[in-house]
N, C-alpha and C positions, 0 to 999 in steps of 0.2 A: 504494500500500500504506500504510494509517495505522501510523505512528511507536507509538501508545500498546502494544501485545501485545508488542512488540520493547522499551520500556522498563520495563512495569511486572517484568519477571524480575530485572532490578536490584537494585531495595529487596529484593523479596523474600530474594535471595541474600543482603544485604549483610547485611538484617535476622538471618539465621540464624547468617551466618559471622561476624557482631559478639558474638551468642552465646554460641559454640563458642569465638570467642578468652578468651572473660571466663568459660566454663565453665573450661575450661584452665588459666587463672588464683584462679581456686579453688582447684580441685581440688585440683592442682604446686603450689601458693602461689608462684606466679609473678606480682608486680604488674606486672613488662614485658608481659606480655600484655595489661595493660590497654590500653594507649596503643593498639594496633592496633585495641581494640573501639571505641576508643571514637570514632577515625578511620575506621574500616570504616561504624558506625553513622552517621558526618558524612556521606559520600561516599551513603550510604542514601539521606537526606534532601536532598540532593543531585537523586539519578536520581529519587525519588517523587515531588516535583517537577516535574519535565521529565515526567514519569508523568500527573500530575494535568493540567498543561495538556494534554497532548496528548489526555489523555480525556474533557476537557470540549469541546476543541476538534473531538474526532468525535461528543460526544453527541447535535450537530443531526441529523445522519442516520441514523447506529445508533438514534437515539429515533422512528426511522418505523417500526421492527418492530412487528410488530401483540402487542398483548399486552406489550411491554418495559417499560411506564414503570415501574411498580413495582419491578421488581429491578431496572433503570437507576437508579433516585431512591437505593435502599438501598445498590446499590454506589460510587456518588459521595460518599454522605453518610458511608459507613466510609473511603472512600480519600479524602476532605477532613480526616477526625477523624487517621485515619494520616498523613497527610502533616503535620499542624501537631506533632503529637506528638514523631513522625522528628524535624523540624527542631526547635520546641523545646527536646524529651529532650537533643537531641546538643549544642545551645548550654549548654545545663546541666550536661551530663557535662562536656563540653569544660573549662569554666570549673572544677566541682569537681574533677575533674582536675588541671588548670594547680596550681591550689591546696592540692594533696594531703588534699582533703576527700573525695573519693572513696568511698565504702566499698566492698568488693568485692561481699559478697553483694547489698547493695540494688539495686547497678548489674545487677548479675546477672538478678534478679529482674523489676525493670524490662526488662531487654530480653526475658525471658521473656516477659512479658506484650505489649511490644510484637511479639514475631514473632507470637507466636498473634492478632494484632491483624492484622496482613497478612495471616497466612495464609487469617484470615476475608475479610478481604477479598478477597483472591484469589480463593478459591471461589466468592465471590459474582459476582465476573468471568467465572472459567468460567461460573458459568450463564446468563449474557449470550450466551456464544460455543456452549455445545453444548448449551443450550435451545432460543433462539430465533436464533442464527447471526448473532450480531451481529461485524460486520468480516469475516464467512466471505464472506456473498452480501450486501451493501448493497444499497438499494432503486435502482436505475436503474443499477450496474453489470451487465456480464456478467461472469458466471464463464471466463476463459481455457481451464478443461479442459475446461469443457460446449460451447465454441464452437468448438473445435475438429472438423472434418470426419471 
């Protein structure tokens, strides 16, 4: 079973729940809340990571689907552009952070902009998976439920 479908829900989650902590923190004018976003967002970039190798590491045989290269090439090149961001963004915050340079909304804003950033991405992943069935049926495996009697 490839690792990358089981990690890439990770970022996705962290991305959104780094969000919702730093929406919260708006909103309340709560700045405790920031430190969780801005940790939640590390741990993100973090799994995206472990996300991105494990997806380039199945790209050689998901890339046999007849017809994939193209949304293959486009989902790699957005979940490469997300994962340098993820890590970046979060060494960034991290540091303005530490520093109490922070600003709320900007931070805010930014991770706005990076979830709808994964979330494109993601999509673009499902239509890897319920397009053209890529990690469903791989080229020279058998399917387990079809081979059954």
């Amino acid at each position: 079973m490839p690792l990358h479908p089981v990690l890439v829900h990770f970022p996705i989650a962290c991305a959104a729940v780094a969000g919702l902590f730093q929406l919260l923190a708006v909103i309340f004018r709560r700045p405790s809340l920031t430190l969780p976003a801005v940790l939640t967002l590390g741990l993100g970039a973090i799994m995206g990571l472990a996300a991105a190798v494990t997806g380039t590491a199945q790209e050689e045989v998901v890339g046999q689907l007849p017809g994939i290269h193209d949304s293959l090439e486009l989902h790699e090149t957005l979940g490469n552009i997300t994962t340098w961001l993820m890590g970046l963004g979060s060494l960034v915050f991290i540091y303005l952070h530490l520093k109490g340079k922070l600003h709320p909304w900007v931070f805010l804003l930014a991770l706005i902009a990076l979830a709808t950033l994964v979330q494109v991405t993601g999509h673009y992943g499902g239509i890897l998976v319920y397009q053209f069935g890529a990690g469903v049926n791989l080229p020279g495996e058998v399917n387990s439920i079809n081979a059954l009697p």
